[in-house]
C-alpha positions as CSV (number, residue, x, y, z in Angstrom):
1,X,0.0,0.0,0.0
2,X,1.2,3.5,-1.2
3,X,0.8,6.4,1.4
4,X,0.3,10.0,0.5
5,X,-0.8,13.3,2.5
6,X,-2.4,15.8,1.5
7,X,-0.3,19.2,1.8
8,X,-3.1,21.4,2.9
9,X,-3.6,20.0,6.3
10,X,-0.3,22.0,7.5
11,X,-2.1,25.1,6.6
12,X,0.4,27.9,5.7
13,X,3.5,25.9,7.6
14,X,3.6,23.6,4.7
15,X,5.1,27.0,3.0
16,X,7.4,28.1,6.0
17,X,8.3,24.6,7.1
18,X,8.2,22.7,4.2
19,X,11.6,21.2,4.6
20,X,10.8,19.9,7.8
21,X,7.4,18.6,7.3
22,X,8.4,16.8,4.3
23,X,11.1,15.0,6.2
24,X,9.0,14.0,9.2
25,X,6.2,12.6,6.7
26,X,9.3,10.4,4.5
27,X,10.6,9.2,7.5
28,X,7.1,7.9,9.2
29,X,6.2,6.3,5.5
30,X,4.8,8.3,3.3
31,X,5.4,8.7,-0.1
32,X,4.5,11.7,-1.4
33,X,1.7,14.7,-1.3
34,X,-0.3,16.5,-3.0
35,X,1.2,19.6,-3.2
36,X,2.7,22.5,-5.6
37,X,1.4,25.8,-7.0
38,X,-1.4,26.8,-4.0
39,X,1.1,27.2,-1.7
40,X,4.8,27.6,-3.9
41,X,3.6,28.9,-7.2
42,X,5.4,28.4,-10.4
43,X,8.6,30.6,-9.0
44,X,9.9,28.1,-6.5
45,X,8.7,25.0,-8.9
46,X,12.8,23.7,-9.0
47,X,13.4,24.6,-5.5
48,X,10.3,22.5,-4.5
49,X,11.0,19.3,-6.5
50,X,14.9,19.8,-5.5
51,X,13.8,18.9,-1.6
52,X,11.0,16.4,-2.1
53,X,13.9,14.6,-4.4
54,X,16.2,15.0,-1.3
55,X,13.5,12.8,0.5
56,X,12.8,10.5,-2.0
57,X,9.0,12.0,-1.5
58,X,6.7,12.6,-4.7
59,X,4.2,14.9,-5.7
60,X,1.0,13.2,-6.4
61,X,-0.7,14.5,-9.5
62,X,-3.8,14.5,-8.6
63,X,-6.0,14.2,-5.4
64,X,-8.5,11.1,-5.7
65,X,-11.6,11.3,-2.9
66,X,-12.1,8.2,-0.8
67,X,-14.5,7.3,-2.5
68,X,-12.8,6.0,-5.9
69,X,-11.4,2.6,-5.1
């Protein structure tokens, strides 16, 4: 089973701590997040990618409700 978080329950600290947030979620087994231009825009795209690489984390390209199996 793949694990994924969705980057919006850290509110704005996803943006100030994003380095440290994304580390905590790796290391307790996630895989990756939904996450990019709501909260980094297209600016900061590289420096974005550049750290979830560091953490072997992905950005998910879509968000899929519970309800699709």
């Amino acid at each position: 089973m793949h694990l994924g978080c969705h980057a919006v329950l850290f509110r704005d600290r996803i943006k100030s701590e994003t380095e440290n947030i994304t580390k905590g979620l790796s290391e307790t087994g996630f895989e990756g997040s939904e996450i990019g231009s709501r909260f980094f825009g297209t600016d900061e795209k590289q420096k974005l990618l550049m750290l979830l690489d560091k953490y072997n984390y992905q950005k998910a390209k879509a968000f899929l409700d519970s309800i699709i199996n």
